[in-house]
C-alpha positions, 0 to 999 in steps of 0.5 A: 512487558512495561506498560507504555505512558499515554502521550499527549496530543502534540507527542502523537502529531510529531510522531505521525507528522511524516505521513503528511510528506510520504502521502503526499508522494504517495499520492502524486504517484497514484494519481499520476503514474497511470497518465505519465506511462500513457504519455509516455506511450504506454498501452493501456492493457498493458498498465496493470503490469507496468505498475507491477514494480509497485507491490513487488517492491513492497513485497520484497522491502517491508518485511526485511525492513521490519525485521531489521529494524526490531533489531536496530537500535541507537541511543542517539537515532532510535530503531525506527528513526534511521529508516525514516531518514533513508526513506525519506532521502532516497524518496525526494530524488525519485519525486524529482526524477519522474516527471522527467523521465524521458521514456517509458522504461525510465519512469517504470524504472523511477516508480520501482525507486520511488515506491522502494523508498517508500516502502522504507519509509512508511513500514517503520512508521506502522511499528512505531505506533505499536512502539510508543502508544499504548493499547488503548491509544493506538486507535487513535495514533493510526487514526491521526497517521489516517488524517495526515495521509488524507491531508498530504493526498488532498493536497497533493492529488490537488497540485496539477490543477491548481497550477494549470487553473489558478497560476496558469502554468500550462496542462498540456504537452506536445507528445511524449512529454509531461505537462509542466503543471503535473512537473511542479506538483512532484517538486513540491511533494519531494520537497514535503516528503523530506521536510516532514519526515526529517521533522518526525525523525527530530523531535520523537524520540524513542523507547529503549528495548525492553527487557523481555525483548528477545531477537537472538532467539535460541536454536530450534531442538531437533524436533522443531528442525524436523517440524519445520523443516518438513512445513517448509518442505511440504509448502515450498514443493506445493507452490513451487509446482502450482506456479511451475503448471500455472505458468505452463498452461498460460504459455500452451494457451497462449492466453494473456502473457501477464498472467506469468506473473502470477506463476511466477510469484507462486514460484518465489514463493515456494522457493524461498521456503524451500532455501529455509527448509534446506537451511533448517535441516542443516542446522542454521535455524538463527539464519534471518531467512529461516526465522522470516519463513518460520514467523511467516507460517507461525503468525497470529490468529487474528493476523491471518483473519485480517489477512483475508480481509486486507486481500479483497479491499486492496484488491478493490484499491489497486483496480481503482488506482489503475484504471480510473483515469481510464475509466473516467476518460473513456466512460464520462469524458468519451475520448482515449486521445492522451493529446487532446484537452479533454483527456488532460481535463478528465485526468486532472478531474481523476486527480482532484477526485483522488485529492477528494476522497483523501480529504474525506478521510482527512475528516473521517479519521477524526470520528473512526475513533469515536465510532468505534468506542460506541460500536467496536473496530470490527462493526467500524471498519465493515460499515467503512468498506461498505461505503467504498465499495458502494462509492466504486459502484456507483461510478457506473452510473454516472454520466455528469463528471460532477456526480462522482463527487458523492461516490468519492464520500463513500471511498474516502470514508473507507480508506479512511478506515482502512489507514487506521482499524487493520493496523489497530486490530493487528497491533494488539495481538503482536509480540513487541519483540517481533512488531516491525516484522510482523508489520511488514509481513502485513503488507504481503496481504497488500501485496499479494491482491496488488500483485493478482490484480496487475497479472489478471485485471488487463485479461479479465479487461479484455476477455469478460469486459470488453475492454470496458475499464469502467467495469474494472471499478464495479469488480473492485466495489464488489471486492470491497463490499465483499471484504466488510463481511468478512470483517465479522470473522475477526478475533480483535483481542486488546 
């Protein structure tokens, strides 16, 4: 493999510039989704599951994103670049058509849209620091990715109320409509989210293949086919059956229904193990699921240490994303009325606070890497998760809404590292050849905890908490203090 040129300053913002317009969608979407369904007449209960199409979506898109785009490649256009483009065309519409989504199962509908094309966009983006940096440059080319996406998110968690307070253009509606303050905050994302990936895809260009490069794989030996044929086998009937009797004792109990989720993911699961098991024993091993399936179980060490620890912090994230405006609403403000000023106070409080936190890691992103040349990137990223999960914690406490400022410092200097140090970790131990794929691969460990989180935080809600929602953001802090000891398990190899 070719050493990689150091790039200059200017060269690593250009490349990163995107991430500023697709967080700031990304945001908008986080900050807002949850107080849109609810508009809309969505139980609360029930959000978890409508925010499913989220990281079903991701789950399914990155790692077929990534592995096409390993194999993509255009003198004029690149191998990243085209999906960039896509992303970023498909997104704009989906910013546009939320907030005027006339009924529940349209906006459900929309965000599975929005967050494909997302999905689109943001997994090349990952690839690509691994593409053109060097080693030894890629903490700081995720680092800069970091403080794009804490600016697009300040911004843009921002938006509504800056609208309804400084241009006072009104913050409330009549029933099942969206206020108009939050309507204009989504014009102006899906404007940012073309203008700047349309920049990146402009004024990057990327490396040829490298010689070493080798995406036409040969055949498995009839060894390997026994081998693999028999783990895809083995894996697929195990999960098969484990979703199959999980989803049984979830209808015979009559417990929470969304729980059927998580069945059913198993299931999937195990199925497409089972579709590469078949095709490997009829010898069509260079089949593109076959080869998904095999690099699947035959992943890096590290990846599967990380993998570990990406479960429990996004898990965190998730619960957080879910139920904070519910949370803050119901455990600061007292009130769960949708159609009363203060509800619509305490949910625009949540989206500035969502803005704060990403300005946080706007300003951390530019000292992670610092701090983690005088320590290292695993001792970096626990203190960071340290932070957050006492950040989540320590909303519990609070009775003054503007005391949850502080406990944002603590969030946002953990998500600023989780933006930048699992992704720097991870890039060193991949193949160039398998760099997209395996970094779609990675967002199944954002996936999965996303996924468990939707199917099994509405019945912890309501079985062990009481319908507390506040109590849901404590779990995630524990989740999240829990994932930074786990960071000591982690092999980071240069």
């Amino acid at each position: 493999m070719n050493k990689k040129p150091r790039l200059s300053f200017l060269q690593i913002w250009n490349m990163s510039f995107g991430f500023l317009g697709i967080q700031m969608g990304f945001a908008l979407q986080n900050a807002n989704t949850s107080r849109i369904f609810e508009t809309l007449g969505a139980d609360t209960k029930s959000l978890a599951i409508y925010w499913l199409a989220a990281p079903v979506t991701g789950l399914i898109m990155q790692p077929i994103i990534g592995y096409y785009s390993d194999r993509t490649w255009s003198p004029k256009w690149g191998r990243r670049r085209p999906y960039f483009a896509i992303g970023a065309i498909t997104g704009t519409l989906a910013l546009l058509a939320m907030p005027n989504s006339a009924a529940l199962w349209m906006a459900v509908g929309v965000l599975w849209i929005m967050d494909a094309s997302i999905n689109i966009t943001m997994e090349p983006f990952r690839a690509f620091v691994g593409d053109l940096l060097p080693d030894e440059q890629r903490t700081s080319g995720f680092a800069m990715q970091s403080f794009f996406i804490g600016i697009g998110a300040l911004v843009a968690s921002f938006m509504p109320w800056i609208f309804a307070n400084w241009l006072n253009i009104p913050n409330t509606a009549p029933e099942g409509e969206i206020p108009p303050s939050v309507k204009y905050a989504f014009y102006i994302g899906a404007a940012m989210y073309f203008i700047t990936v349309m920049w990146t895809v402009f004024t990057t260009k990327e490396y040829p293949p490298e010689e070493d490069e080798n995406h036409d794989e040969p055949a498995m030996t009839s060894e390997e086919e026994g081998k693999f044929g028999q783990l895809f086998t083995k894996l697929g009937s195990i999960l098969t059956i484990l979703g199959a009797v999980f989803s049984a004792i979830v209808a015979a109990t009559g417990i929470d229904p969304q729980l059927h989720v998580l069945g059913g993911g198993l299931i999937f699961f195990g199925l497409v193990h089972l579709i590469g098991a078949s095709l490997t024993k009829k010898g069509k091993t260079k089949a593109a699921l076959v080869h998904i399936v095999k690099d699947f179980n035959t992943m890096p060490k590290t990846m599967v240490q990380l993998a570990v620890v990406q479960f429990f912090t996004w898990f965190a994230l998730f619960s957080m994303w879910i139920y904070t405006t519910s949370a803050v609403t119901s455990h600061i403000y007292g009130t769960d009325d949708t159609t009363s000023a203060l509800y619509n106070e305490g949910a625009d409080m949540v989206s500035n606070l969502f803005g704060g936190y990403n300005g946080i890691a706007a300003l951390a992103a530019i000292l992670i890497p610092w701090i983690a040349r005088k320590t290292n990137r695993k001792i970096t990223h626990m203190i960071a998760l340290f932070c957050g999960g006492a950040g989540l914690i320590s909303m519990y406490f609070v009775s003054d809404p503007q005391m949850l400022w502080l406990s944002m410092v603590g969030v946002g200097i953990a998500w600023a590292s989780i933006l930048s140090m699992p992704y720097a970790i991870l890039s060193g131990s991949l193949p160039s050849d398998k760099m997209g794929y395996y970094m779609g691969v990675f967002n199944f460990f954002i996936v999965i905890p996303q996924i468990m989180a939707a199917s099994v935080l509405g019945f912890i809600l309501t079985t062990f908490f009481g319908g507390e929602t506040i109590m849901i953001l404590v779990l995630g802090g524990v989740s999240m203090i829990l994932s930074g000891l786990l960071c000591l398990r982690v092999e980071d190899t240069q």
